[in-house]
MARLUM-543658 format. One record per residue (C-alpha): x, y, z; residue in one letter. Coordinates in steps of 0.02 Angstrom, whole numbers, plus 50000, padded with zeros to 5 digits. Layout:
// MARLUM-543658
XYZA...
This chain:
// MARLUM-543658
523024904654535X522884891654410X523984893854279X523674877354164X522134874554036X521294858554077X521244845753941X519354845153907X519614864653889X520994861753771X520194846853681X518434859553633X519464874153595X520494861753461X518904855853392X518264871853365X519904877553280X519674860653182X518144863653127X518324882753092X519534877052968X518504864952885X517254877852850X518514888152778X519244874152657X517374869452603X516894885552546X518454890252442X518094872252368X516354878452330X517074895052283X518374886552148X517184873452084X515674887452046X517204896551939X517764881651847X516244877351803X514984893051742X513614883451692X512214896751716X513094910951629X513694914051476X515424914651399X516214924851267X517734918351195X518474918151036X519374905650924X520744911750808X521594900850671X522954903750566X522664895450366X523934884550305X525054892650179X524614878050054X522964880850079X522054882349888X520234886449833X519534875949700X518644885849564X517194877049460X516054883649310X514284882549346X513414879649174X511684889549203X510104878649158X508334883449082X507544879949240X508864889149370X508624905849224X506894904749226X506854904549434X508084918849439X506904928749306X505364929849417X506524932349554X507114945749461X505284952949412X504684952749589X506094962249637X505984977249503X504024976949562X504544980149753X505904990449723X504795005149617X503525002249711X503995000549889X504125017549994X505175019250145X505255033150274X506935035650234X506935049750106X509015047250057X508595029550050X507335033749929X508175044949835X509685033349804X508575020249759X507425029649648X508405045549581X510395040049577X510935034149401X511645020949493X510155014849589X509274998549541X507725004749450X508845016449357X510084999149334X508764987349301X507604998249178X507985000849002X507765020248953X505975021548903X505305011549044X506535022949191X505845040349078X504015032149124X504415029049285X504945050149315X503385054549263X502555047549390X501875056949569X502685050749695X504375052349581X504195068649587X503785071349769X505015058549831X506345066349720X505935084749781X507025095049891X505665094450047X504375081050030X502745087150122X502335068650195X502875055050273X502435037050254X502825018950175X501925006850060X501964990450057X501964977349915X501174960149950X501164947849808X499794936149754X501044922549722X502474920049599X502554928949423X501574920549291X502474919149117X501234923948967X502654922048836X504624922848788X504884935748936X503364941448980X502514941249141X500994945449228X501314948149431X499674952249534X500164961349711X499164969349843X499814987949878X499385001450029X500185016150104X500245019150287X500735034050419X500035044350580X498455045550531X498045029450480X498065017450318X497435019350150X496435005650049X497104989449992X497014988849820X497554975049694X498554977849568X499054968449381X500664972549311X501464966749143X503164966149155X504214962249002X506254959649019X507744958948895X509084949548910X510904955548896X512014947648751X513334957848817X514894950548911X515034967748986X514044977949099X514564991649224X515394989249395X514174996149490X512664982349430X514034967849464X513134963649635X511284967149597X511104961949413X512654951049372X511394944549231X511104961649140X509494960649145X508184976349104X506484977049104X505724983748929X504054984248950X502954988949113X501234990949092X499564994449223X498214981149181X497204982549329X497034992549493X496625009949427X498135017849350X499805017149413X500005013849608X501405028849611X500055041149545X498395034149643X499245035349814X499895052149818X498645066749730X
């Protein structure tokens, strides 16, 4: 009986050992580098910093110009426009918008112009305990706000209503919009965000389009 392993025996079986462990060492090289770098997958990390204890805020006055008041005025007249006009889905969205004393038409309307604006249809069916329909208009303006006068302007829009069944007529609409401009240095907390200015709009008038758009929609 032979009891010994010839060397060429010996020498393969080695190699094979050899080259076992190669395998081995190449693929957890393969396996580390793919980790280390994840360049087809994203990360999620997150940076914290702590602020310096010295750390101040410079505060600066920003004298207002003619031009910068005059751009935040038809800002400010497009925005009344969409926001009494504009109907979303949303009934308690509505509701705070339209029928809270703290809502921005309510805010940004003086007295006779917010009575006006309860008289009117959809007011009344928004405002209602269970509204009988369910759609939104939508407000698209033919430009920027042209300025007749001292606060005056004219805004032209496009206005529709959609829902289920369909979508009713575009129909164009003129509205004169007339603001006032606060001399007080006070106004209430609650229009600090969405009409620092104090601004209210005095006079809103129809001038084209068949009547007011929140009584021609909804009969």
């Amino acid at each position: 009986m032979q009891n010994r392993i010839e060397p060429p025996v010996l020498l393969s079986r080695l190699l094979t050992f050899v080259f076992a462990g190669c395998v081995v060492v190449v693929f957890v090289m393969f396996m580390t580098l793919e980790k280390m770098f994840p360049l087809n997958r994203p990360e999620v990390f997150f940076i914290t910093s702590k602020p310096e204890g010295a750390s101040v805020i410079q505060i600066t006055e920003l004298p207002p110009n003619d031009q910068n008041l005059e751009a935040y005025r038809k800002a400010f007249v497009m925005e009344y426009v969409r926001a009494r006009n504009e109907i979303e889905q949303n009934m308690s969205v509505m509701r705070q918008k339209w029928g809270n004393s703290d809502g921005v038409v309510a805010a940004w309307s003086t007295t006779d112009v917010y009575n006006a604006f309860q008289k009117t249809g959809l007011y009344h069916a928004i405002l209602s305990d269970y509204p009988d329909f369910a759609f939104n208009c939508v407000v698209n303006f033919r430009g920027q706000p042209l300025q007749l006068k001292n606060n005056l302007y004219t805004v032209k829009f496009e206005y529709y209503c959609s829902d289920n069944n369909g979508q009713t007529d575009k129909k164009d609409y003129t509205i004169l919009v007339g603001i006032t401009l606060s001399d007080d240095t006070q106004i209430k907390w609650a229009e600090r965000l969405n009409n620092p200015l104090g601004i209210k709009v005095s006079r809103y008038t129809v001038e084209g389009g068949g009547g007011d758009p929140l009584d021609t929609v909804y009969k």
